[in-house]
SERO-413116 format. One record per residue (C-alpha): x, y, z; residue number from 1; residue in three letters. Coordinates in Angstrom, 1 decimal, always signed. Example, Ala and Ser with C-alpha at 12.3 -4.5 7.8 and 13.67 -1.06 7.14 Angstrom:
<sites>
<site x="+12.3" y="-4.5" z="+7.8" pos="1" code="ALA"/>
<site x="+13.7" y="-1.1" z="+7.1" pos="2" code="SER"/>
</sites>
This chain:
<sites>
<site x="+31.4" y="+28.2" z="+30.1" pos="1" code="UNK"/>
<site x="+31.7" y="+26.0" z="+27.3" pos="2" code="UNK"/>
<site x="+31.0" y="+27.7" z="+23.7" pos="3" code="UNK"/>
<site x="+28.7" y="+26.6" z="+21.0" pos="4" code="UNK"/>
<site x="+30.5" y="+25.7" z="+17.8" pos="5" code="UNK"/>
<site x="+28.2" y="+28.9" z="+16.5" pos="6" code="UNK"/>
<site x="+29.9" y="+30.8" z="+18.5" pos="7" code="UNK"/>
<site x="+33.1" y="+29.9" z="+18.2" pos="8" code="UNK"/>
<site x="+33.1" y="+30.5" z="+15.0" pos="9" code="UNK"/>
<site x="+32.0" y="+33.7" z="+15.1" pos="10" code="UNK"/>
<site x="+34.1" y="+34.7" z="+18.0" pos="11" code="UNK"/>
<site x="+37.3" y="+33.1" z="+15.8" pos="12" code="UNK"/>
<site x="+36.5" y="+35.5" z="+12.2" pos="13" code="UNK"/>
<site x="+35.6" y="+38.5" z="+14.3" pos="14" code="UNK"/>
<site x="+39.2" y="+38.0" z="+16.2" pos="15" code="UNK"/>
<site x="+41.9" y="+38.1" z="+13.2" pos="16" code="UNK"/>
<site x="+40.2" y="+41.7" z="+13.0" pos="17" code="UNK"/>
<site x="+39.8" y="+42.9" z="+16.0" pos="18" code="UNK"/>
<site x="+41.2" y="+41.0" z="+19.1" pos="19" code="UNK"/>
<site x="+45.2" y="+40.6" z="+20.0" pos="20" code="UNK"/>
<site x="+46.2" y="+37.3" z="+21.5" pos="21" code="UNK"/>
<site x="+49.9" y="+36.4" z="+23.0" pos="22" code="UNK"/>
<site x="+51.7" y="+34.7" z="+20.0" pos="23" code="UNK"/>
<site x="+54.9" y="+32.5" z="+20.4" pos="24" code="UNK"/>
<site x="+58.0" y="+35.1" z="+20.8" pos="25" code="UNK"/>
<site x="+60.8" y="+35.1" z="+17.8" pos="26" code="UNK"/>
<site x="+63.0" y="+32.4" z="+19.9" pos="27" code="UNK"/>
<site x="+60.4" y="+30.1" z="+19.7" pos="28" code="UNK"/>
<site x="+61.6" y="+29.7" z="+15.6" pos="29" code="UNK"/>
<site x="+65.2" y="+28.5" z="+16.8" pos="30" code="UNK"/>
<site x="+66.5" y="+27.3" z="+14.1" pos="31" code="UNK"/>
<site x="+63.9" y="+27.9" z="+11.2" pos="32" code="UNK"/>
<site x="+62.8" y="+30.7" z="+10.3" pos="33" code="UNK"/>
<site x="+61.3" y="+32.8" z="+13.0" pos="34" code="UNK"/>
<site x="+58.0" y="+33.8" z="+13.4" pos="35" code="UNK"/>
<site x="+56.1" y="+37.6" z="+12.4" pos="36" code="UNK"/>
<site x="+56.8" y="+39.7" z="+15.0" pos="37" code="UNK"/>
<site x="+52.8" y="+41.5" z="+15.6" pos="38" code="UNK"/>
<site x="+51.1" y="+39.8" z="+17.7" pos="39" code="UNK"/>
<site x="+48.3" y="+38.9" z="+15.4" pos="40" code="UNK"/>
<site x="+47.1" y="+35.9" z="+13.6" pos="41" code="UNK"/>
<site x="+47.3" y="+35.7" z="+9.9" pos="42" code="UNK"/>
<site x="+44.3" y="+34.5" z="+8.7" pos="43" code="UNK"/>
<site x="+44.7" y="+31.5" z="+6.2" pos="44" code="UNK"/>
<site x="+44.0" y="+33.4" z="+2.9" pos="45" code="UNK"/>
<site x="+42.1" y="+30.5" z="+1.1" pos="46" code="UNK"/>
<site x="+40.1" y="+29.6" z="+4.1" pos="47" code="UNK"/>
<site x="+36.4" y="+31.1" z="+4.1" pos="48" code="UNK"/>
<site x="+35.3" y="+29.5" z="+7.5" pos="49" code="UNK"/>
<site x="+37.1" y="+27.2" z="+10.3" pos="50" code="UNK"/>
<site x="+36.2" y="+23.8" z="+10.4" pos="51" code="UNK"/>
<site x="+33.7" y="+23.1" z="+13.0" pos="52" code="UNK"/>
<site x="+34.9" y="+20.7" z="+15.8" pos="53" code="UNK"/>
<site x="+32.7" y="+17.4" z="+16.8" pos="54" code="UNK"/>
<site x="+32.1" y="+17.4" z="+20.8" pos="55" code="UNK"/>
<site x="+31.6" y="+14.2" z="+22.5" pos="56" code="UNK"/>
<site x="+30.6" y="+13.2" z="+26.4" pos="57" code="UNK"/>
<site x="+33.4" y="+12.3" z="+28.4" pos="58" code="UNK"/>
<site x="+36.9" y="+11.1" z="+27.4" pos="59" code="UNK"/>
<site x="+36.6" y="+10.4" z="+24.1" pos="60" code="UNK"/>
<site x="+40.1" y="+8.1" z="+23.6" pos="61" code="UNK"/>
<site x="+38.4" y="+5.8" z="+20.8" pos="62" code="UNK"/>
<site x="+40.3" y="+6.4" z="+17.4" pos="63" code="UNK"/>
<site x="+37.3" y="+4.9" z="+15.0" pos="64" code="UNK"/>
<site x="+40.1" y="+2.3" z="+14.0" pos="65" code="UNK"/>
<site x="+42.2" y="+5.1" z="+12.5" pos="66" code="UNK"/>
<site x="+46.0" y="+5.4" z="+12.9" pos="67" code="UNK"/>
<site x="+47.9" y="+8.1" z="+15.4" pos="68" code="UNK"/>
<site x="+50.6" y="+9.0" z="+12.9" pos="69" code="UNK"/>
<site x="+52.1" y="+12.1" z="+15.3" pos="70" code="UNK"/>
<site x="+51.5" y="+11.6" z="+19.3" pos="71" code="UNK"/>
<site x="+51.9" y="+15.1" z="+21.0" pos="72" code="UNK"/>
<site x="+52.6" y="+13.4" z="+24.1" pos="73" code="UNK"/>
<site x="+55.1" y="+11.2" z="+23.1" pos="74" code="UNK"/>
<site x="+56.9" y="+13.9" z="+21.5" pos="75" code="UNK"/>
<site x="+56.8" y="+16.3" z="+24.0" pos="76" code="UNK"/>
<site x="+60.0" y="+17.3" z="+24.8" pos="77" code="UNK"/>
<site x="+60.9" y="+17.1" z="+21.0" pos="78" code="UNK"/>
<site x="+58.9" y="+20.5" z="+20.9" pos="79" code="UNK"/>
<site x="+60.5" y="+24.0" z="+22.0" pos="80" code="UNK"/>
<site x="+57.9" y="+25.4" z="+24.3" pos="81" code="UNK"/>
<site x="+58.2" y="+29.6" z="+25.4" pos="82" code="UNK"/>
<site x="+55.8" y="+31.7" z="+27.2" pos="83" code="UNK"/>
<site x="+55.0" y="+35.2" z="+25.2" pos="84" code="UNK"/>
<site x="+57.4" y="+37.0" z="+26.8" pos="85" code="UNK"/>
<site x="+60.3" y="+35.0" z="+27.6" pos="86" code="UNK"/>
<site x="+62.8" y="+34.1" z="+24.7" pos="87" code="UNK"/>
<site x="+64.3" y="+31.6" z="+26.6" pos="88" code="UNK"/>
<site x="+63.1" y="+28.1" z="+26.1" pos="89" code="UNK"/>
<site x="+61.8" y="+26.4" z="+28.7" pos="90" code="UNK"/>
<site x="+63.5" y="+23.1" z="+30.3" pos="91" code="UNK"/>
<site x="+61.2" y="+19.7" z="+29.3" pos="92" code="UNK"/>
<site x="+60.2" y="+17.8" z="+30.7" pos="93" code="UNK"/>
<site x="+60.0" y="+20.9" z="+34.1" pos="94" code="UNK"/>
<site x="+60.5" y="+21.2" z="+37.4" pos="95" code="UNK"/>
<site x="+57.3" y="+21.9" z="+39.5" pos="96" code="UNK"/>
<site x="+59.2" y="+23.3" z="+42.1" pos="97" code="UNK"/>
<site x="+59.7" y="+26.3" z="+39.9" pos="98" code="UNK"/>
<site x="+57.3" y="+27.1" z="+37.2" pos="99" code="UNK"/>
<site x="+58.0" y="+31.1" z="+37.4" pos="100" code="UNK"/>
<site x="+58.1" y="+30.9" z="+33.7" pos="101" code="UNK"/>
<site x="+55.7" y="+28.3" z="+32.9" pos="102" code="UNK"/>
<site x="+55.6" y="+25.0" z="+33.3" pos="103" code="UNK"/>
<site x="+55.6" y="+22.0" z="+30.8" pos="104" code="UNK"/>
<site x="+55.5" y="+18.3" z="+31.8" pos="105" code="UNK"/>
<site x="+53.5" y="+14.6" z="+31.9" pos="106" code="UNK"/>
<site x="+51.1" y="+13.6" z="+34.3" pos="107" code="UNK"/>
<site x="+50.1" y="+10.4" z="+35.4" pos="108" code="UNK"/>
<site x="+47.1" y="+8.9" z="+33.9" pos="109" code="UNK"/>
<site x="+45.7" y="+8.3" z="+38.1" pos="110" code="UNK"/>
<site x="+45.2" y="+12.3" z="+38.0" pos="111" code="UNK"/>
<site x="+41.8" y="+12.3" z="+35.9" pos="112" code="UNK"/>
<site x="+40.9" y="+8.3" z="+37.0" pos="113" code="UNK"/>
<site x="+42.4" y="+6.6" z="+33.8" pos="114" code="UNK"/>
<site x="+45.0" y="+4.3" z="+33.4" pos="115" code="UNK"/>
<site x="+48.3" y="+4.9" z="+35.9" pos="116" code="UNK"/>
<site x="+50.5" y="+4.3" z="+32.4" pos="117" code="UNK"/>
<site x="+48.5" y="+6.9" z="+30.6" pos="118" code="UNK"/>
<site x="+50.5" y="+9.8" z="+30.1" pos="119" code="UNK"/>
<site x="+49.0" y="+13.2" z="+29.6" pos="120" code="UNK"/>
<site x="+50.4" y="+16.4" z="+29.3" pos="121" code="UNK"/>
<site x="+50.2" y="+19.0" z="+32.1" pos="122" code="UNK"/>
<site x="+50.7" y="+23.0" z="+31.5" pos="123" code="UNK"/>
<site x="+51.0" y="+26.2" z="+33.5" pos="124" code="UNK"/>
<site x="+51.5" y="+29.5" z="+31.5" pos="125" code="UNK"/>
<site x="+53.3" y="+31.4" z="+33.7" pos="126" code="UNK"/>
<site x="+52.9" y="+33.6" z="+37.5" pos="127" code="UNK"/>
<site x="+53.7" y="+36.1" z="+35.8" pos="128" code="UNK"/>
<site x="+50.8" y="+36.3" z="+33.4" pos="129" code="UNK"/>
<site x="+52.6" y="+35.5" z="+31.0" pos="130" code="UNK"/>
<site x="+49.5" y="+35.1" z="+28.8" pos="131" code="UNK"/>
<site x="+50.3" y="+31.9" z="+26.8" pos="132" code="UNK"/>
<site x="+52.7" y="+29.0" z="+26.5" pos="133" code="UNK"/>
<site x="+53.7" y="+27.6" z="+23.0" pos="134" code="UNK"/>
<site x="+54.9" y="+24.1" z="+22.2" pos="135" code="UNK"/>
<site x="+56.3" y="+24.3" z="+18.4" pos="136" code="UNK"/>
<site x="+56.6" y="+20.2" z="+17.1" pos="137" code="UNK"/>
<site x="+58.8" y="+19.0" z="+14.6" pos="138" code="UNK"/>
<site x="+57.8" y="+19.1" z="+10.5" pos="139" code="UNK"/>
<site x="+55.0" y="+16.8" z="+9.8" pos="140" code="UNK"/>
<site x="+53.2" y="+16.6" z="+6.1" pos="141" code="UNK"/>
<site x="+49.6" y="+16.5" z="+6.9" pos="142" code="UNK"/>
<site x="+47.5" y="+13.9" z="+4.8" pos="143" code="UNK"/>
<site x="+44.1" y="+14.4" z="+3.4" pos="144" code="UNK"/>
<site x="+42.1" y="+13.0" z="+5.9" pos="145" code="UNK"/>
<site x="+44.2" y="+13.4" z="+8.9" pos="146" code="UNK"/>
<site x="+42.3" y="+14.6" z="+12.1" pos="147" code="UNK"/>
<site x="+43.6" y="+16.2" z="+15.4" pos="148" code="UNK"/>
<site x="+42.4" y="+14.9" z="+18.6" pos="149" code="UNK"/>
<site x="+42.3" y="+15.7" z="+21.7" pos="150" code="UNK"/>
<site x="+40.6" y="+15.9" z="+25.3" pos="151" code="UNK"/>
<site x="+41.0" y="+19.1" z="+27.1" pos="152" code="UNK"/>
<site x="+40.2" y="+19.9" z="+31.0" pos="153" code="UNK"/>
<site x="+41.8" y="+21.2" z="+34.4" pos="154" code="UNK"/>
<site x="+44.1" y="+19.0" z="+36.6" pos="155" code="UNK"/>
<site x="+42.1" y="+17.6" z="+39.2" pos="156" code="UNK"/>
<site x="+40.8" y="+19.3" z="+42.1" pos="157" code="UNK"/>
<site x="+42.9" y="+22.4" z="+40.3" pos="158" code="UNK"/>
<site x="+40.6" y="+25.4" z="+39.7" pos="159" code="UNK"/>
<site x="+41.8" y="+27.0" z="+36.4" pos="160" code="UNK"/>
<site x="+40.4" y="+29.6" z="+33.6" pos="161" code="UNK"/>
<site x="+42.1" y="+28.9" z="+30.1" pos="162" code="UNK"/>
<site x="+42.1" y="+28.7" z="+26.6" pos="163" code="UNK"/>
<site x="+43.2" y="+26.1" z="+24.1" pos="164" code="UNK"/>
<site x="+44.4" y="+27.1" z="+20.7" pos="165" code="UNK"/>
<site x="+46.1" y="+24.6" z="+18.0" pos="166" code="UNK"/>
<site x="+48.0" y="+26.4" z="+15.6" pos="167" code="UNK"/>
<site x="+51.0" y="+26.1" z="+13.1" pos="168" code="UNK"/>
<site x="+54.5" y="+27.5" z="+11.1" pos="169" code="UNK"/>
<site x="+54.1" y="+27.0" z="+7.3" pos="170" code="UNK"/>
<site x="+57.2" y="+26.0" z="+5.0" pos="171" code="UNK"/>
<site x="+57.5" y="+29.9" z="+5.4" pos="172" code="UNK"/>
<site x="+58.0" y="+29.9" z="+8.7" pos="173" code="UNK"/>
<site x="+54.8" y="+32.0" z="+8.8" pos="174" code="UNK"/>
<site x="+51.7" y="+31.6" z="+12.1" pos="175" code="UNK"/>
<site x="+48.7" y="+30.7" z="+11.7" pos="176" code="UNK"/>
<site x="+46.0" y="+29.8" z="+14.5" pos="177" code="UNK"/>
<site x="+42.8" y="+28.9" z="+12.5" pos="178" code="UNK"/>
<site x="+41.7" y="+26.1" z="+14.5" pos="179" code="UNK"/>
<site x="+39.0" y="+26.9" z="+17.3" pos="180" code="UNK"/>
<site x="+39.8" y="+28.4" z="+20.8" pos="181" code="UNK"/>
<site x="+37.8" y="+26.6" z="+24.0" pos="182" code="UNK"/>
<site x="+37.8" y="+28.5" z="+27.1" pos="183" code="UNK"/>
<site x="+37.3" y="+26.5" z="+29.9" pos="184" code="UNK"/>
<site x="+36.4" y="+27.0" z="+33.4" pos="185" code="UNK"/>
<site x="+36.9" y="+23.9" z="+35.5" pos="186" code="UNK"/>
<site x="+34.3" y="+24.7" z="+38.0" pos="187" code="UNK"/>
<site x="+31.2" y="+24.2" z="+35.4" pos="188" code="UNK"/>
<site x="+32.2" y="+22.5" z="+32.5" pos="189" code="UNK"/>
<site x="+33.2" y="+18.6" z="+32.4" pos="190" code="UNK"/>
<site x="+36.2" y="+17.6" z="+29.8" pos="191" code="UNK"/>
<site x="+35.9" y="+18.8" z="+26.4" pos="192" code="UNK"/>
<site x="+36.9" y="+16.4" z="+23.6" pos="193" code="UNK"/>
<site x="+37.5" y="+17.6" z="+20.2" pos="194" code="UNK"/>
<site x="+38.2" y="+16.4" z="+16.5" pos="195" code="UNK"/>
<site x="+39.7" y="+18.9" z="+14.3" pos="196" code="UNK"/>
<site x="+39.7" y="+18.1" z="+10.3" pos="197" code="UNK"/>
<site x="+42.7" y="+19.0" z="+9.0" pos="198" code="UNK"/>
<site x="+41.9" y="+18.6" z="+5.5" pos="199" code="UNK"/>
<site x="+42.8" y="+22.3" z="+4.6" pos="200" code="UNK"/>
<site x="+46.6" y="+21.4" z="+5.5" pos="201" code="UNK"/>
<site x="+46.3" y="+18.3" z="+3.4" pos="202" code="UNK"/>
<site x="+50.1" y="+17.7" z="+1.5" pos="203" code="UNK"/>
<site x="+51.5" y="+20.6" z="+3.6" pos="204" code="UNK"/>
<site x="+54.9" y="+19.9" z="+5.5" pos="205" code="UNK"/>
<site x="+53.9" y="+22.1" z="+8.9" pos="206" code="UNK"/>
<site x="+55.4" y="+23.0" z="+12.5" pos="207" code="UNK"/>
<site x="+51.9" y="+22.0" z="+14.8" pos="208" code="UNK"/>
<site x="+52.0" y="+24.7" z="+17.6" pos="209" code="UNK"/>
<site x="+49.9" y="+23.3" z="+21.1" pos="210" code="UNK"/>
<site x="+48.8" y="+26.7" z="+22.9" pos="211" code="UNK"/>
<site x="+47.4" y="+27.2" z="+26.0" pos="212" code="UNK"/>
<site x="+46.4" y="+30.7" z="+27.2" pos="213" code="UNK"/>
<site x="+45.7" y="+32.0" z="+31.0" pos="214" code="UNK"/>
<site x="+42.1" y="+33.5" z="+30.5" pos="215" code="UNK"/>
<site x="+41.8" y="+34.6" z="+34.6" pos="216" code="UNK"/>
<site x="+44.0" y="+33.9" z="+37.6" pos="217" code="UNK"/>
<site x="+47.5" y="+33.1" z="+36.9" pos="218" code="UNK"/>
<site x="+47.9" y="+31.1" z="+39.6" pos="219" code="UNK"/>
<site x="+45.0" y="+28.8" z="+38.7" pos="220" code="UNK"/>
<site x="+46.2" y="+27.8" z="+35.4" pos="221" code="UNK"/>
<site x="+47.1" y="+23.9" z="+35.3" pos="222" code="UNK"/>
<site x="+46.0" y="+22.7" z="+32.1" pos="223" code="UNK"/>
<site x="+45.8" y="+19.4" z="+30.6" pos="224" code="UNK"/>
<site x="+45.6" y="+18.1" z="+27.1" pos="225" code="UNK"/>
<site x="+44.4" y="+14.5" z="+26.6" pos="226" code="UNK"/>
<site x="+46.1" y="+12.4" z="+24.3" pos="227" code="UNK"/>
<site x="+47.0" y="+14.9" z="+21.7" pos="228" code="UNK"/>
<site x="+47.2" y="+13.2" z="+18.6" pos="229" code="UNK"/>
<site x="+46.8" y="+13.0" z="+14.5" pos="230" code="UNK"/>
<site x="+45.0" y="+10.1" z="+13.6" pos="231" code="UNK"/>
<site x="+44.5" y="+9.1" z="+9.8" pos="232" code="UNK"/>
</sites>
């Protein structure tokens, strides 16, 4: 089922507390400095509530005359994506004749009835419930009224149970994952499309982190996200 804003805030303040969640692995760092190595979120210390997402019917690809500045899509295989167990990076874009690991790749636009040139991006956690895969992007200074947006669903005739989570590395090489989680069940809910302010991380140079978690069976775990983008 799809959560209420309400209670996905609540659900978000009570987890830093109380609830683990598979974090990106050390290798996912690379080069930079790598990440903590508990598996639990630092909450952002001058942030006294998450900003509350806008839903909207449907695919919701309309920008409102703002500017993409970043396109997650198109810089897809710029990002080192992991699972949360395995250090090894995975291969991108992958090969779906062995997604053991996980599984990170475009889809056609035909899959969910848009455009064949659309591209969006398809991902598979792991067999071997692996319990998340992690895409870490290159640096990007966030302005002050940059949004993140994005449509989120299952592949097409593709049963799945998952979570969505955008997070980020600071200039510390420190994670954070303060931005709402949406479970989604393909069988009952229609495509979620979301907005994101990121206002708090206005003049910050940050590593965005795309997350997707397996919440039920790990073979029914073939996520999409929608145009990922930061418009401004």
């Amino acid at each position: 089922m799809k959560f209420k804003p309400v209670v996905i805030l609540l659900l978000m303040l009570t987890a830093c507390g109380t609830v683990e969640q598979a974090a990106p692995p050390p290798s996912v760092a690379a080069t930079v400095t790598p990440p903590p190595t508990q598996q639990v979120f630092t909450p952002i210390p001058t942030l006294t509530q998450a900003p509350a997402p806008t839903s909207m019917p449907l695919f919701q690809l309309n920008d409102n005359g703002k500017t993409v500045v970043f396109d997650f899509t198109a810089r897809l295989c710029e990002a080192k994506w992991v699972n949360s167990v395995n250090p090894q990076p995975l291969p991108c874009p992958g090969d779906l004749s062995n997604v053991g690991k996980g599984y990170i790749g475009l889809l056609s636009g035909s899959d969910q009835g848009l455009d064949v040139n659309f591209p969006m991006i398809l991902a598979f956690p792991a067999y071997d419930n692996a319990g998340g895969l992690f895409g870490r992007y290159p640096k990007f200074t966030v302005g002050p009224n940059d949004e993140f947006r994005a449509s989120l669903t299952c592949r097409s005739n593709t049963p799945c149970f998952v979570s969505y989570a955008l997070g980020y590395y600071d200039a510390n090489g420190k994670y954070y994952e303060p931005f709402p989680i949406e479970y989604y069940k393909y069988d009952v809910e229609p495509p979620i499309n979301y907005v994101w302010p990121l206002n708090q991380l206005a003049g910050q140079t940050v590593e965005f982190v795309l997350t997707v978690r397996n919440e039920g069976d790990a073979l029914q775990s073939w996520a999409l996200w929608i145009s990922p983008r930061i418009v401004r």
